[in-house]
N, C-alpha and C positions, 0 to 999 in steps of 0.2 A: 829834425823831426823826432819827437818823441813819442813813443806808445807806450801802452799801460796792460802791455800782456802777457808782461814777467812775472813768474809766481817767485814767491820765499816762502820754503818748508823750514821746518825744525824738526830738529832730534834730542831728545825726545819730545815726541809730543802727550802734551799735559796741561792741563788748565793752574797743578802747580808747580809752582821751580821753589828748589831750596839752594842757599846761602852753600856754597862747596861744589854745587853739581856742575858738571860741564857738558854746554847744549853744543851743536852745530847747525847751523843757516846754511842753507843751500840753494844757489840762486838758478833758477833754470830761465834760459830766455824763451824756449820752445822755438829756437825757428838756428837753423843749421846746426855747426857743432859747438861745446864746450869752448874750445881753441880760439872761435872765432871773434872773442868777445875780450874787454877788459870787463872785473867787476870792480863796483866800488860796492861800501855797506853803509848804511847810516843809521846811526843813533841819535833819535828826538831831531832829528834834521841835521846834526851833525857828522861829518865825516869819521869814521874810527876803523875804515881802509878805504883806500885810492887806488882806483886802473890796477887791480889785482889779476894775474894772470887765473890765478884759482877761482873755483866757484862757487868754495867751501871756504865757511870758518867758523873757527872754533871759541868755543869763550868760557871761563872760568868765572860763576857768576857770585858777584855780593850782590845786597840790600840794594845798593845804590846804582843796579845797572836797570832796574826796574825800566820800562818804557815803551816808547814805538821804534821798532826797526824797519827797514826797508834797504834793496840792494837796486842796484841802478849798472847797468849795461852799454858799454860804448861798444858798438862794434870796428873790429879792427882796420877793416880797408873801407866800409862806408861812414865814414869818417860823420855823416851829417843825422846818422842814425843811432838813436839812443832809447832805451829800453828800461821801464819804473815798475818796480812790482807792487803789489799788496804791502799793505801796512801788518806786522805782526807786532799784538801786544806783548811783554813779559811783564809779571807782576813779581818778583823774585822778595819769597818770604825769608826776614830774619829775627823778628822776635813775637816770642810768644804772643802777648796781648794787641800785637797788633792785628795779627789775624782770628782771635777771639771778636776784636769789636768789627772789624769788617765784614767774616763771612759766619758768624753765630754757628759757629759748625756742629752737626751734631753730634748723639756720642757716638754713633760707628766712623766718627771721623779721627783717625789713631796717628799723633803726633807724639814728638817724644822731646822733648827739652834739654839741650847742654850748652853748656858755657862756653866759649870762646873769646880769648884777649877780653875776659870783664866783660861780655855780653852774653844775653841768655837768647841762643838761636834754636830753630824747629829740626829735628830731623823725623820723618818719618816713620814709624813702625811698622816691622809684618807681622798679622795676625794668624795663626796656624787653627785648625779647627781639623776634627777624624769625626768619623763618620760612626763611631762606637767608640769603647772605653777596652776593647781585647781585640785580639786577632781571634779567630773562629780555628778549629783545628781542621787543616789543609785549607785555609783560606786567606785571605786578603782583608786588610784595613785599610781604608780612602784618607788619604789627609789633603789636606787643601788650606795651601798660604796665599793671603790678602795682602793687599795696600790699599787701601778702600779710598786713600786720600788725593791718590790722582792716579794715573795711567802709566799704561808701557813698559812695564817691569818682565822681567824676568827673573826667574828664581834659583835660590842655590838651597841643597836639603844636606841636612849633617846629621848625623846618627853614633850612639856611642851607649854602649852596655856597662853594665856593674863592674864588669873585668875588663874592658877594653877601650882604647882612645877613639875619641871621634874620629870620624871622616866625615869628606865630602863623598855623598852618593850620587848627586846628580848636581852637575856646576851649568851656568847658566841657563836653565830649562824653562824652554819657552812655556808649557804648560803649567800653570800655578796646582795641579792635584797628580798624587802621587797612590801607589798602590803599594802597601808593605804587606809583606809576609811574615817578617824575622821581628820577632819582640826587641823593643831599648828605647832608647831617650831619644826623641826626633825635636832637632827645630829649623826654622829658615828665616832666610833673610829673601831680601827683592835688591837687584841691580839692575840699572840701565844706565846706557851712554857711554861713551867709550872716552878715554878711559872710565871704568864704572865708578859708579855716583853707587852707593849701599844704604839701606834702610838699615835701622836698630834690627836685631835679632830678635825673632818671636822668642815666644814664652815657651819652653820645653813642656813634650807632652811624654808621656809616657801610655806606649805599646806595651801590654801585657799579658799573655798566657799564664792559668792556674793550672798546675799539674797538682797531683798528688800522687805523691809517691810512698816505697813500703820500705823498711828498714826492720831485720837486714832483708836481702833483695833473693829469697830462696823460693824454690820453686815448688815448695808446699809449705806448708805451716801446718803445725800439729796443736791441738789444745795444751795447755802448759805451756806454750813457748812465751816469751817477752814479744815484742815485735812496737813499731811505731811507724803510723800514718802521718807522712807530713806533707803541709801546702806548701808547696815552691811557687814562687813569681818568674816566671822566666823572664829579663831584661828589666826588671825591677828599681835595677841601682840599689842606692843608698833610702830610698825613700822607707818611711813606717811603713807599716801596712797594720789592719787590723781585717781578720779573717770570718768567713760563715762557711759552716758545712752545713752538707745534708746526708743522711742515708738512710738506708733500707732497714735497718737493722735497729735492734730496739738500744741497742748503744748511741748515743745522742753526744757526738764531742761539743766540746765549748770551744769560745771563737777563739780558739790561741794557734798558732806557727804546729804545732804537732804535737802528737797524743800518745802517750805512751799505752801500751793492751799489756797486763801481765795480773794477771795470767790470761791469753786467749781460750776462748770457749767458742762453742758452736755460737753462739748468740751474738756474736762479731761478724760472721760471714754474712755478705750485705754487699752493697755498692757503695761507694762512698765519692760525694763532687766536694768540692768547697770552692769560693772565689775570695779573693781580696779588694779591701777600699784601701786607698790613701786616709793616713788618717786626720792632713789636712784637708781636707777636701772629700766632700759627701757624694760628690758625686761624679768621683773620677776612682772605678773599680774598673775590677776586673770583669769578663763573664764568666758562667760559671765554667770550673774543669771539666778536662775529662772522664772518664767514671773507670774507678779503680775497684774491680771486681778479685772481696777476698775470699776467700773459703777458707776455714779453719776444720783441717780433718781430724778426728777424734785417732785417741789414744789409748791403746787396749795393749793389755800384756795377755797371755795365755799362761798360766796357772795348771799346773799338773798334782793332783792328790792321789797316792804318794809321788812326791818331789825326788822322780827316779826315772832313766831312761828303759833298763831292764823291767820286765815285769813278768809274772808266771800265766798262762793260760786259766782264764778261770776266775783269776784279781779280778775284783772291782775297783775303777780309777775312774778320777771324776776329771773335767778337764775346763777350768772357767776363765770367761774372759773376764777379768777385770779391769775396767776403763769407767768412764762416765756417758754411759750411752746404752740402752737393754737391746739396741736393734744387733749387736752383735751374737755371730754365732760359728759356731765352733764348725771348720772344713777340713778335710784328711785328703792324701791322696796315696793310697796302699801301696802295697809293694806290690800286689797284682788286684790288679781293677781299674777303676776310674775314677777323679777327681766326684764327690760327694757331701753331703750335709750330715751332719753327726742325726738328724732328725732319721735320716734313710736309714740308720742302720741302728740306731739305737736313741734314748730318751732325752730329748733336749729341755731342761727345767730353767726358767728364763734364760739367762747365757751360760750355763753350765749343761755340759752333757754328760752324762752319767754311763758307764760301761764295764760290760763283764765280757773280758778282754777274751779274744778266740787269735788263733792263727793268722786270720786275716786282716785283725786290727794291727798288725805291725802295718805305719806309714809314717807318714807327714804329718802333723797338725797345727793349724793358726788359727786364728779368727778373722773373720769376715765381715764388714759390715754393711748393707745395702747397698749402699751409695760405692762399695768397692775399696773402699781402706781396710789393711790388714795392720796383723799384729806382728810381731815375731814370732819364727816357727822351730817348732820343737820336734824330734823322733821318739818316739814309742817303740819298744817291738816287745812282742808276745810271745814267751820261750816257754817250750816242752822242757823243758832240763827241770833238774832240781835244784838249783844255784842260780842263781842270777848275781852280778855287780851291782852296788847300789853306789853310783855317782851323780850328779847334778845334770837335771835338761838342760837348764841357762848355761850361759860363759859364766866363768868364775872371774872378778877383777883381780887385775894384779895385783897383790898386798894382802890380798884376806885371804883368811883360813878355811878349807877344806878338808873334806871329811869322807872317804871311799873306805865303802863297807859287803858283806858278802851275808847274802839271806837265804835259805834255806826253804822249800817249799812248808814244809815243818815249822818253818817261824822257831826254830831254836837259835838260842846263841850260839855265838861262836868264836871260838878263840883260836891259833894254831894257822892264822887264815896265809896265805901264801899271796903276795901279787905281783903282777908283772907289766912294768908299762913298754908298749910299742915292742911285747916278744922279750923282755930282758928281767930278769928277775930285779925289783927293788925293795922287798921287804920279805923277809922268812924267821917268823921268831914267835912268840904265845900269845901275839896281838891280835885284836878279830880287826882292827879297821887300820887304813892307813892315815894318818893324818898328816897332812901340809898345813905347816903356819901361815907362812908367808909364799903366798901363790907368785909364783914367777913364769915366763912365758915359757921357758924350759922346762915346764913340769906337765907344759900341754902335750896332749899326743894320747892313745891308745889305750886302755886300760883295760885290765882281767883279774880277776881272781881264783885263787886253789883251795881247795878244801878235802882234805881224806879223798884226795884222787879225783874229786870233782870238778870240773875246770868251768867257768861260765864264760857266755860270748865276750870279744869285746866291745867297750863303746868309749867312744873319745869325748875327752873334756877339752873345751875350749879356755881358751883364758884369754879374757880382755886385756890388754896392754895400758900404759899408763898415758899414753900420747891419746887413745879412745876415750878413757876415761875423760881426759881434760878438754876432747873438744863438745862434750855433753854440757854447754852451757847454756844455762836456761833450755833446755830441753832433754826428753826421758831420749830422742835418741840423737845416735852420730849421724851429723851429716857427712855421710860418704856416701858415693853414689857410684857403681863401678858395672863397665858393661862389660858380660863374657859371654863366650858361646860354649853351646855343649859338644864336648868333645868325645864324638864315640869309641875311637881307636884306642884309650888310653886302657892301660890291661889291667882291670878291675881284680884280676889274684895277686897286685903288689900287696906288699904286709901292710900297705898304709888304707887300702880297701881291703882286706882279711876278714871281715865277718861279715860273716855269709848271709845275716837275716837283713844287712844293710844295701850291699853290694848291686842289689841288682833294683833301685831308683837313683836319683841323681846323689852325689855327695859330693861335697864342696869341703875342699879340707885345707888349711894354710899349714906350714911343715917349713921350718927355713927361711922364710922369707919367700917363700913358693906356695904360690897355689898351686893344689890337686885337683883335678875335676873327673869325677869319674861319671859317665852315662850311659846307660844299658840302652834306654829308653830310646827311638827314633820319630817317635809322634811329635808333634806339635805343641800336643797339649802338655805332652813329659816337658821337651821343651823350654815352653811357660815355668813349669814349675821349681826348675831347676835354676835360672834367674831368677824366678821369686825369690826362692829360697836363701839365692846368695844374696841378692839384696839386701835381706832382712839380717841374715846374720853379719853382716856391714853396718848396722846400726847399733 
């Protein structure tokens, strides 16, 4: 007795087979177990297995296996009972034209052509496709690999960056779409069947992120400094690229990789995106960057007329920022008062303030400009005496020549003049000034001068060192940046805090390779001003 109520599956199932893949037939008889059956297989009517204990098999297909299959069922102890399944076609493809003139396929039908023993056979291709040309920042890119030209695939995805070797990220994955975060070269292939049968390798796409970034990488920028904005591809590769920016700012870069600013100006601070194209291909870019928000702070020195820390009660000194910007303006913070505008107390003429100097103008002085950028800060003080020092507000660099002189309220010359630095006598002969050639960092520290019994406060020269000097490039200042606290305890009557008109706000004094910090002050706002100040003279 024979029935007709055995099924044959295949694996994979596909309407196409290619020339290398290996299918398997499975024969079910639906009625008891596996075991209880011989199978047999047939090809085009022919036997090609007999009374097989198995109910599987497997086959490595060429051109020429093309045909009708079917499997056939004896069962074991009812010996009179036998079981025919369905007929399964295979049309198993191996050269190109022959399935041109058969199935007219269209063009999402993605074959690929090689050679084999002098014959040109089909293999398959997978098509990769993303769902945009960049990853969005903190987000995801969709990609999605095809075999448009038959069924049952499963996919494998490789990924590999400018600096690093591929991998596999996801091996046999059932789902054909994938979710990237991380920029680089993605492609895939499609497998099925075991052992796997492989499609050609899609076409690489490339994931892309536009940064722009700032060189060098400082946490302010001053006007005059050099500085360059550049677009980076993140996972780029090897690939060209040709660039577009945009920004805010009436500076306008051209499409190139980065842009050098020298000299920055206010008229640079802006936002700035750019993206990249491939420059094979129009329309495989980036999206646009992130937004690199610069400010360029302006750059003001503070200027003292006369160019002297001492001064007599009564002088007129004038005090002006010099920068490229009028919104600055001139701030003090006395030795007894409060943090003030040179306007509060006397005549601010654009950025110069003007004063006929009293007791209380011994302080602090910088410049200020709205937005909150200062200058470097210089000391004043206002002396009752009839002598005053005349040394330099700024630091003196190492190498140049110096000049400390002794003035008289009288405005006479003077010769006969006596000095002494840090309390030590250095010079006693019928000279009025002391002069240094060549400024060396051992010649900083304290200074005074004598006259017919007359002694003036002292006030200390600073000297810039030669390692300062050199890290000022492209830029008026050093970047050094150093954080202290004010130290009350330290005993402001050492000889290195000795004058009396300085003593009692903050002073910052280097000595040795030691800093001093001396501060009277316990407010807040003292403070404040006391890192300011070292700040500044760190530049």
């Amino acid at each position: 007795m024979i029935l007709m109520n055995a099924e044959l599956t295949l694996e994979p199932k596909s309407p196409y087979l290619f020339t290398g893949e290996c299918i398997t037939f499975t024969c079910d008889m639906r009625d008891g177990y596996d075991t209880d059956w011989h199978y047999t297989f047939n090809w085009n009517g022919q036997h090609i297995v007999s009374f097989d204990a198995n109910n599987s098999y497997s086959l490595n297909l060429t051109a020429d296996l093309s045909g009708d299959y079917q499997c056939i069922g004896h069962h074991k102890d009812l010996t009179n009972v036998t079981k025919q399944s369905n007929k399964v076609t295979l049309s198993v493809k191996e050269r190109a034209e022959n399935l041109q003139l058969e199935t007219q396929q269209p063009a999402h039908m993605c074959t690929y052509n090689v050679t084999i023993s002098g014959h040109q056979y089909i293999l398959p291709t997978a098509t990769l496709r993303a769902d945009g040309t960049s990853i969005p920042v903190a987000g995801t890119l969709t990609l999605t690999c095809s075999v448009l030209v038959s069924g049952g695939w499963k996919y494998d995805w490789f990924r590999r960056t400018s600096d690093s070797y591929e991998t596999m990220i996801v091996a046999d994955g059932v789902q054909n779409s994938i979710s990237v975060s991380h920029e680089g070269i993605y492609r895939c292939r499609g497998r099925r069947g075991n052992p796997g049968f492989f499609t050609e390798d899609s076409d690489e796409i490339l994931t892309n992120r536009a940064v722009v970034t700032l060189q060098p990488a400082w946490p302010k920028i001053y006007s005059g400094e050099t500085i360059t904005v550049r677009c980076e591809i993140q996972g780029g590769g090897d690939t060209e690229w040709e660039y577009e920016w945009e920004t805010t700012t009436s500076f306008k870069p051209s499409n190139q990789h980065e842009h050098r600013i020298s000299p920055a100006s206010s008229s640079h601070s802006g936002d700035y995106w750019c993206k990249g194209r491939v420059k094979s291909s129009q329309q495989n870019s980036t999206g646009w960057s992130n937004c690199l928000t610069l400010k360029v702070f302006l750059v003001t020195s503070l200027t003292v007329n006369p160019d002297r820390v001492q001064h007599f009660t009564s002088d007129s000194v004038s005090l002006s920022c010099e920068g490229n910007s009028a919104e600055w303006r001139v701030k003090r913070f006395p030795e007894h008062g409060y943090m003030s505008h040179c306007s509060d107390w006397w005549r601010m003429t654009g950025f110069t303030c003007n004063m006929m100097l009293s007791w209380y103008d011994t302080a602090v002085y910088w410049c200020e400009s709205g937005s909150g950028e200062f200058s470097n800060a210089v000391n004043i003080t206002a002396n009752y005496t009839n002598i005053v020092l005349v040394s330099p507000v700024h630091p003196v660099a190492e190498g140049d020549s110096v000049t400390l002189g002794c003035v008289l309220r009288t405005d006479d010359s003077l010769s006969n003049v006596t000095f002494y630095k840090n309390g030590k006598l250095v010079q006693n002969d019928d000279r009025g000034e002391l002069n240094i050639s060549a400024v060396s960092k051992s010649d900083e520290g304290f200074y005074k001068c004598e006259y017919s019994g007359s002694e003036s406060s002292e006030s200390w020269m600073s000297v810039k060192s030669l390692l300062q000097t050199k890290m000022k490039i492209n830029s008026q200042y050093t970047r050094l940046f150093l954080t202290v606290s004010c130290l009350s305890n330290i005993d402001c009557s050492h000889s290195f805090f000795s004058n009396p008109l300085l003593y009692s706000y903050p002073v910052v004094i280097f000595h040795n390779k030691t800093l001093y910090l001396c501060c009277k002050f316990h407010t807040h706002e003292a403070t404040n001003l006391m890192l300011f100040s070292f700040l500044l003279m760190c530049r």
